[in-house]
C-alpha positions, -999 to 999 in steps of 0.1 A, spaced: -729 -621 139 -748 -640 166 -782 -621 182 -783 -601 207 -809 -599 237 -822 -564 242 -840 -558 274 -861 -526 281 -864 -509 316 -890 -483 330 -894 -451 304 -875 -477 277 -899 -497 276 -923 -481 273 -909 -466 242 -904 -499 229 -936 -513 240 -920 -544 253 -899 -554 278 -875 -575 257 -866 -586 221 -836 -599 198 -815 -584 174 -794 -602 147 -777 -570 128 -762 -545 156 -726 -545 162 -720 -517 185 -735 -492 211 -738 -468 184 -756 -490 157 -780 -505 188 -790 -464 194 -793 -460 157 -818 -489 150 -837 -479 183 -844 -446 174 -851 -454 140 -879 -481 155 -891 -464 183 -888 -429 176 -885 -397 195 -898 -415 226 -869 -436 224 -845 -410 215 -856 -391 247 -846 -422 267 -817 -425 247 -803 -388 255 -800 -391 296 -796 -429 298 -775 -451 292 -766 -493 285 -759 -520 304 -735 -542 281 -729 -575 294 -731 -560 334 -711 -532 321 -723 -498 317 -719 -479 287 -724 -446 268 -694 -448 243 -711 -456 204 -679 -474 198 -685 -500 220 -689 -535 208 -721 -552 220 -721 -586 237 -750 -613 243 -772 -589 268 -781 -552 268 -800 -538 290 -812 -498 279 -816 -482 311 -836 -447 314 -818 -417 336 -822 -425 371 -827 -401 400 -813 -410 431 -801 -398 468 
């Protein structure tokens, strides 16, 4: 399974504390919200709840979705 580059925005990262970082073991949306909350805790998981991820310029909410060679995890945005 090749690595996938994670990359934090706003609230995200600064859950994660970083703004960027690799992962070698996640396969799908579901597994990449899995391992995040598990790192990063409820912080994370608060992100996590209203956002959502950009998968290879593709925006995503469904667990089942397989990952590519970018995500970006994106907090809730307001807009007008």
């Amino acid at each position: 399974m090749a690595e996938v580059t994670i990359r934090y925005f706003a609230a995200a990262a600064e859950a994660a504390g970083r703004e960027e970082e690799s992962l070698p073991a996640v396969a799908t949306v579901g597994e990449l919200r899995a391992h995040l909350v598990a790192t990063y805790g409820d912080a994370m998981a608060r992100v996590l709840a209203s956002g959502s991820f950009l998968v290879d310029g593709v925006v995503s909410r469904d667990d089942s979705r397989a990952l590519g060679l970018r995500v970006d995890v994106l907090p809730p945005f307001a807009g007008g």
